[in-house]
Steps between C-alpha positions, in 0.01 A plus 500: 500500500461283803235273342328493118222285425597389144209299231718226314481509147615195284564181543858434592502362870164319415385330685634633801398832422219522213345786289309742696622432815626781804843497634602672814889636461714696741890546533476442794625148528753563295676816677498290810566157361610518127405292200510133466456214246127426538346849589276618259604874403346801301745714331479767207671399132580773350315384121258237684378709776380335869563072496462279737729201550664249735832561569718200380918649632608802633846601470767793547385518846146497410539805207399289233161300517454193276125469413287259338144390401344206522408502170768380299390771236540761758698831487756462755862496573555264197385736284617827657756439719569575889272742670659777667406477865402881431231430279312278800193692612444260784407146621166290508391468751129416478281341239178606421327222241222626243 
């Protein structure tokens, strides 16, 4: 995949990102520049399927993602642990609002 157009579902980076609105991800950005607190990422959980989050801390050389919501009710790292960099399907890159 070089770019996905991806329709957010939920509420967890609201208001940033809301309900119903298009993201445009690619891997890009991250093969050539790697992840960083403050990107917002889309990776696959294995029981929670395709999220969306900001990245908060990376660490062991950027193979373990710490993500969060801004919800604090959110699914995230403080529920599920680091994110195996892995798992990342890509980086936003554009936002679409509904």
């Amino acid at each position: 995949m070089i770019f996905e157009i991806i329709k957010v579902s939920g509420h967890s980076l609201d208001p940033a990102y809301e309900d119903g609105d298009f993201v445009l991800v690619t891997k890009l950005p991250i093969l050539l520049f790697g992840i960083h607190p403050g990107d917002t990422v889309v990776f696959h959980h294995p029981s929670l399927g395709k999220l969306i989050k900001l990245v908060e801390r990376v660490e062991d050389g950027g193979n373990r993602i710490f993500v969060v919501g801004l919800d604090p009710l959110s699914r995230d790292s403080r529920v599920f642990g680091a994110v195996p960099r892995a798992m990342v399907l890509g980086k936003v890159i554009g936002h679409i609002r509904k």
